[in-house]
Backbone as CSV, one residue per row, in Angstrom:
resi,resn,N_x,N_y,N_z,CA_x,CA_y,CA_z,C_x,C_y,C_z
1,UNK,46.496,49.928,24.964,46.675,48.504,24.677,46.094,48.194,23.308
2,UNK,46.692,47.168,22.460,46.556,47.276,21.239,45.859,45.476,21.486
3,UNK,44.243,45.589,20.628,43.345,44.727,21.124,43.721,43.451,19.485
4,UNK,43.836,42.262,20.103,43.776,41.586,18.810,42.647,40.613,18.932
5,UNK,41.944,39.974,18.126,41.229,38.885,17.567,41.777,37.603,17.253
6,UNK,42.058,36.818,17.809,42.355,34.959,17.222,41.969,34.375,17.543
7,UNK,41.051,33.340,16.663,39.974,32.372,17.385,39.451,32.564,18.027
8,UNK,39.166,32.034,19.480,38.316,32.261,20.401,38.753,33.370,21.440
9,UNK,39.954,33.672,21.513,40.231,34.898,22.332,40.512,36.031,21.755
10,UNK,40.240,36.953,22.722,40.492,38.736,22.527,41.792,38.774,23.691
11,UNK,43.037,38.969,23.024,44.285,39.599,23.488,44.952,41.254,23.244
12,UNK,45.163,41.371,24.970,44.917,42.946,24.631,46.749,42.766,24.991
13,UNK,47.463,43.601,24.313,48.928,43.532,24.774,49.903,44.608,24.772
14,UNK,50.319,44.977,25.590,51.034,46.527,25.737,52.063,46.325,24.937
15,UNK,51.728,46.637,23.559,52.973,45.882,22.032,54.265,46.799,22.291
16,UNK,54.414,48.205,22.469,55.591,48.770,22.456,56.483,48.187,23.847
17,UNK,56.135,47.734,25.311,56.641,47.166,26.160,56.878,45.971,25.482
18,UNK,56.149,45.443,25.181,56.673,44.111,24.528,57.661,43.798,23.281
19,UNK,57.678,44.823,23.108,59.193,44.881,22.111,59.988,44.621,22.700
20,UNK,59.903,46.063,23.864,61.240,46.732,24.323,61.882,45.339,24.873
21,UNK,61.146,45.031,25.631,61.473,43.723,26.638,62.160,42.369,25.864
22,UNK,61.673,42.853,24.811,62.028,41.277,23.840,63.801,41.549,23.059
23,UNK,63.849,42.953,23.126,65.012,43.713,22.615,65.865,43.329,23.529
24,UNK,65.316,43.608,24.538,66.441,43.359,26.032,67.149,42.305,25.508
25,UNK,66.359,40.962,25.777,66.698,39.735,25.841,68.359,39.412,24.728
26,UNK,68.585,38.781,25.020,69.916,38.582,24.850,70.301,37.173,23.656
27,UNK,68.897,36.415,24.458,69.313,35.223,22.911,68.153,34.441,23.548
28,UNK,67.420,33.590,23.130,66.237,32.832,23.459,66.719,31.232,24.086
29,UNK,65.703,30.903,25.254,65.736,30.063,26.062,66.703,28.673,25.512
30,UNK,66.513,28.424,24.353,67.093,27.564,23.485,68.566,27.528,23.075
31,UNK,68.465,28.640,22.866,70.193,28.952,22.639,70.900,29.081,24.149
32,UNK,70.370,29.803,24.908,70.841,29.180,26.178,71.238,28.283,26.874
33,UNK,70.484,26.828,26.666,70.491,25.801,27.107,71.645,25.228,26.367
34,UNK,71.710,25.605,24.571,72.759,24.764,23.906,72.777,23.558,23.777
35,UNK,71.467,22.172,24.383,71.478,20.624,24.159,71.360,20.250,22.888
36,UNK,71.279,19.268,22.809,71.189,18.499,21.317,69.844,18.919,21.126
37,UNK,68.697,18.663,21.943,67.511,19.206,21.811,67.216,20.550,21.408
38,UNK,67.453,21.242,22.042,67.682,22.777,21.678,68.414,22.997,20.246
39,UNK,69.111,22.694,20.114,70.159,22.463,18.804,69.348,22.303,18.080
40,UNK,68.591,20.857,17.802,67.393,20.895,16.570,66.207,21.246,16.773
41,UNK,65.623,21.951,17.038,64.572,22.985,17.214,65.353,24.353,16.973
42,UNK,66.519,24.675,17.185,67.123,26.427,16.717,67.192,26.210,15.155
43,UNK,67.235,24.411,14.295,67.575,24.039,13.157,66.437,24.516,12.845
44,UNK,64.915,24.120,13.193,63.618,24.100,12.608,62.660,24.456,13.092
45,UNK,63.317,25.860,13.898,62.434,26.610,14.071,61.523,27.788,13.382
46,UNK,62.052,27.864,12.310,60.814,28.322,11.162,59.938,27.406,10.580
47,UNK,60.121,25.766,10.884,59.124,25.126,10.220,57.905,24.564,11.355
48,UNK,58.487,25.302,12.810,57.916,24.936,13.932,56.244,25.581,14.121
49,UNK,56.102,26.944,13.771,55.123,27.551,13.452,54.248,27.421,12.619
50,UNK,53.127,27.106,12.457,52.238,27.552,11.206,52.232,29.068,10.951
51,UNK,51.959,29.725,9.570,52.254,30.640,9.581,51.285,31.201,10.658
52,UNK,49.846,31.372,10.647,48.846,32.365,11.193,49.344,32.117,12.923
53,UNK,50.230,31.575,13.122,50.824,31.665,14.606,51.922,32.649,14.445
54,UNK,52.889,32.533,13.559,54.278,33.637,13.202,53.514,34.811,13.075
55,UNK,52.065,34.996,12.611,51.489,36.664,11.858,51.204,37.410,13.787
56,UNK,50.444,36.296,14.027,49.996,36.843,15.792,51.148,36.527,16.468
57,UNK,51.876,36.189,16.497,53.407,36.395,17.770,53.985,37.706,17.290
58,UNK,54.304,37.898,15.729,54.530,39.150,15.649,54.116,40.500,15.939
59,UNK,52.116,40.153,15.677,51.382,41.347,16.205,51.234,41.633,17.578
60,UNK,51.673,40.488,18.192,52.019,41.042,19.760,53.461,41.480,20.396
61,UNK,54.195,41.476,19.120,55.034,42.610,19.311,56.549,41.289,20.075
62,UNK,56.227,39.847,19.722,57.378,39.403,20.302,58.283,38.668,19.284
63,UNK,59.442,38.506,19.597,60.542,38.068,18.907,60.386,36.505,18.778
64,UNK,60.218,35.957,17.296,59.807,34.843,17.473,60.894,34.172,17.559
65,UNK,62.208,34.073,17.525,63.650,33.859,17.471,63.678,33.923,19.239
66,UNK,62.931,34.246,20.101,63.384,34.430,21.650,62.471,33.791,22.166
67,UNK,62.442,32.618,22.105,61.165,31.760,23.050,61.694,31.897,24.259
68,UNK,61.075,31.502,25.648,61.372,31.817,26.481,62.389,30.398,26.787
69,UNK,61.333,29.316,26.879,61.629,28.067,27.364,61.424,26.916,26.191
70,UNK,62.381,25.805,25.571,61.846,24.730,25.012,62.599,23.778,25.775
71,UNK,61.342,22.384,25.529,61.571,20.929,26.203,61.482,20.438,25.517
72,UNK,62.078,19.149,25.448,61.738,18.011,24.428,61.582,16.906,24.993
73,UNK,60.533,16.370,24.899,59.510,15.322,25.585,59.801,13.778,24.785
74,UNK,60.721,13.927,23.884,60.970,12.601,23.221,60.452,12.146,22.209
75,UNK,61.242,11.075,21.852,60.716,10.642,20.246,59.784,10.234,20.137
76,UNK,58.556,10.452,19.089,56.992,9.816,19.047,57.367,9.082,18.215
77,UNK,56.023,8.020,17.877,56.144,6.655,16.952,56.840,6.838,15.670
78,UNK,56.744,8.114,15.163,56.520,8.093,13.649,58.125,9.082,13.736
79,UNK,58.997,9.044,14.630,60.062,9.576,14.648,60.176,11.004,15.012
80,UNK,58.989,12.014,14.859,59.400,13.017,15.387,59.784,13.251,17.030
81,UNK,59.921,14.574,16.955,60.335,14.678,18.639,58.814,15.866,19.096
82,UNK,58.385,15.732,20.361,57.552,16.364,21.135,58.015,17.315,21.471
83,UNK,57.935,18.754,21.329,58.357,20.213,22.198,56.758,20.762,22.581
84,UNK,57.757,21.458,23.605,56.812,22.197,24.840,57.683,23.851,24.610
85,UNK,57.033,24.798,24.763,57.750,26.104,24.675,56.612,27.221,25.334
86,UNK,57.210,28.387,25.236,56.642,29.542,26.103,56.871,30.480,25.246
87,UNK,56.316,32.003,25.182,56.639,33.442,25.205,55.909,33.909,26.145
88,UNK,56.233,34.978,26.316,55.392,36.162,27.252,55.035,37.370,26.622
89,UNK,53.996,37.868,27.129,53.524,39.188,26.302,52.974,39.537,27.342
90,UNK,53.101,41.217,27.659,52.451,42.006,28.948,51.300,42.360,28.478
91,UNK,50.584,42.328,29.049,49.014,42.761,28.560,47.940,41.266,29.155
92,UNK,46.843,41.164,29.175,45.585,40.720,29.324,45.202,39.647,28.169
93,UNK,44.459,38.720,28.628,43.224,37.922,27.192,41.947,37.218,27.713
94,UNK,40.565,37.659,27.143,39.490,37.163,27.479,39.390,35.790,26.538
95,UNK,39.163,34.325,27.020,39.100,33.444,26.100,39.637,32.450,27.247
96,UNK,39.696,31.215,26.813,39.879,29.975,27.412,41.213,30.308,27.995
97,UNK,41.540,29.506,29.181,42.550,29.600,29.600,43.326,28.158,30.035
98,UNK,44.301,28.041,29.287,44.785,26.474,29.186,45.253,26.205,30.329
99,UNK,45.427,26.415,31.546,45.829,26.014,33.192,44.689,24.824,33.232
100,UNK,44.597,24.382,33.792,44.088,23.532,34.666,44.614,23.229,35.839
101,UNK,43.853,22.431,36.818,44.616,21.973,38.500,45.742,21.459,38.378
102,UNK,46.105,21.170,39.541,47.137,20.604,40.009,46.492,19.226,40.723
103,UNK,47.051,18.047,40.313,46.641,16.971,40.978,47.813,16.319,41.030
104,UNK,47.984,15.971,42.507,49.101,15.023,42.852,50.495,16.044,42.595
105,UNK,50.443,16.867,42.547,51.498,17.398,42.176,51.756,17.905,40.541
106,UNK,51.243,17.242,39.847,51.086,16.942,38.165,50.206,18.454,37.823
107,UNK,51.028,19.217,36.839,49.671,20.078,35.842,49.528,19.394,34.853
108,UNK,48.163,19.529,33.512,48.102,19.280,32.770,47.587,20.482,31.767
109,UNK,48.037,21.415,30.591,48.112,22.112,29.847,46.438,21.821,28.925
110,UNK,45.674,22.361,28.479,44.569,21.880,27.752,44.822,23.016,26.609
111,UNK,46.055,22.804,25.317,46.330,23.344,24.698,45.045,22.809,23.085
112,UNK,45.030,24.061,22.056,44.047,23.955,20.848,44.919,23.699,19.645
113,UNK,44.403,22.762,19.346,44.943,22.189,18.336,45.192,23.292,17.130
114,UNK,45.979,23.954,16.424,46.159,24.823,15.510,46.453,24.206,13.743
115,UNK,47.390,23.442,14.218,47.270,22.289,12.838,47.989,20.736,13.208
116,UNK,48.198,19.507,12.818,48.315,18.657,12.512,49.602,18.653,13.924
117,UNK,50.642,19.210,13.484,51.775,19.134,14.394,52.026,20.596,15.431
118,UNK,51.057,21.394,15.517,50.869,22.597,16.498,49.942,22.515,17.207
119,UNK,50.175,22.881,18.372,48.883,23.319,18.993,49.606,24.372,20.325
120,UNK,48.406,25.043,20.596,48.595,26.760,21.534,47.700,26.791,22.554
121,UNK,48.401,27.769,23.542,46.671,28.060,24.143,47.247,29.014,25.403
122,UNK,46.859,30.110,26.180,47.117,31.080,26.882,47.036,30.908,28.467
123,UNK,47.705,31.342,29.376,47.650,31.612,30.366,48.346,32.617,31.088
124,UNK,47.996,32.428,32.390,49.037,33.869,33.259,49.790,33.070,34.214
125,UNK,51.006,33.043,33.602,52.244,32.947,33.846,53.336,33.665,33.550
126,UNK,54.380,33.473,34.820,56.171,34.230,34.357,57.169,32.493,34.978
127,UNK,56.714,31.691,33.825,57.657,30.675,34.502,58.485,30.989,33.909
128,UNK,60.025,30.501,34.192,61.620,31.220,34.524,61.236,32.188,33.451
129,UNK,60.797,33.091,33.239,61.052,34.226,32.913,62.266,35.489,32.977
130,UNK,62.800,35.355,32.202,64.165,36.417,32.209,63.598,37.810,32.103
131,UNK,62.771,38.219,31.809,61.578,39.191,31.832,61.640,40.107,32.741
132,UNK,61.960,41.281,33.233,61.971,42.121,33.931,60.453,42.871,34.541
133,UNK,59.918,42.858,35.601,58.780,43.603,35.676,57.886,42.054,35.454
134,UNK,57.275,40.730,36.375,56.554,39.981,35.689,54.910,40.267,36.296
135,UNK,54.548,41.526,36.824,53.503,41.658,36.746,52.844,41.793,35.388
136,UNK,51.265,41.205,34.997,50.844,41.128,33.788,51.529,40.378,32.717
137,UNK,51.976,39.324,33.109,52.282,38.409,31.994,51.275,37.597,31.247
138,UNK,51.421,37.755,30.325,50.652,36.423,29.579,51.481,35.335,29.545
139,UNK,51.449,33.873,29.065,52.330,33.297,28.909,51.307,32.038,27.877
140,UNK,52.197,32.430,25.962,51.786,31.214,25.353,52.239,30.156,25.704
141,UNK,51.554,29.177,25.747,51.899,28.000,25.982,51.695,27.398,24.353
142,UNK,53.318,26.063,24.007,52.978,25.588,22.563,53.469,24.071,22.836
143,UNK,52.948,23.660,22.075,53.398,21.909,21.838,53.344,21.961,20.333
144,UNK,54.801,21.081,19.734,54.695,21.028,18.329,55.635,19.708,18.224
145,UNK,55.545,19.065,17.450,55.973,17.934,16.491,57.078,18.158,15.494
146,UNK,58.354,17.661,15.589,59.764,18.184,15.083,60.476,17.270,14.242
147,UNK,60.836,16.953,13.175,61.892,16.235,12.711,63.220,16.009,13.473
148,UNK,63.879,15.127,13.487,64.791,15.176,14.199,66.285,15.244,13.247
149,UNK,66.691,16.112,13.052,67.973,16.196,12.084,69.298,15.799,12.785
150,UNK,70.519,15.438,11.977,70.984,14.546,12.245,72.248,15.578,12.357
């Protein structure tokens, strides 16, 4: 397992499985769906990342073009749109873990702010996962802030 360093966690991630698996995949959660939502986020999804998030999705060996899952939570004041998204990576991480309970039915995510319109944060999950094998999943969890193109 190939051990990485970011911020407050140590992520250990079986990088050559996590290729392979990402190779599999066929086209990312987004392009799947095909909505208007999806549509502009496949537009700006290189401006969706800060870079030092694109350097560690890569060093864990996943396709940043294959998110698993994006939502769009709607227009905020200032016009952008709210997304919610996923990857998976097989392997382990010692460090905070953004789950929290379940109340009433409701989760709530306790994601780290990364910059201005990003923020991240880890757990163990295979939600809809197209993923073959979902023992040992990690699952990033992201929220980011989007222009809305026309």
């Amino acid at each position: 397992m190939k051990e990485i360093k970011y911020r407050d966690w140590t992520l250990r991630v079986a990088e050559v499985e996590t290729q392979r698996i990402y190779k599999e995949l066929k086209q990312s959660g987004a392009e799947s769906c095909g909505c208007t939502s999806c549509l502009n986020f496949i537009k700006l999804r290189e401006e969706a990342y800060p870079d030092e998030v694109k350097l560690l999705i890569s060093n864990l060996g996943i396709d940043i073009q294959k998110e698993i899952e994006i939502s769009d939570f709607g227009s905020l004041e200032d016009g952008r749109h709210l997304y919610s998204g996923w990857f998976h990576f097989k392997g382990n991480f010692d460090g905070f873990n953004c789950s929290s309970s379940m109340v009433e039915g409701n989760g709530h995510l306790d994601l780290n702010p990364i910059s201005e319109s990003f923020s991240l944060g880890f757990r163990y999950a295979n939600n809809k996962t197209p993923l073959k094998g979902v023992e040992g999943l990690v699952q990033i969890e992201f929220c980011c802030k989007l222009a809305w193109l026309d």
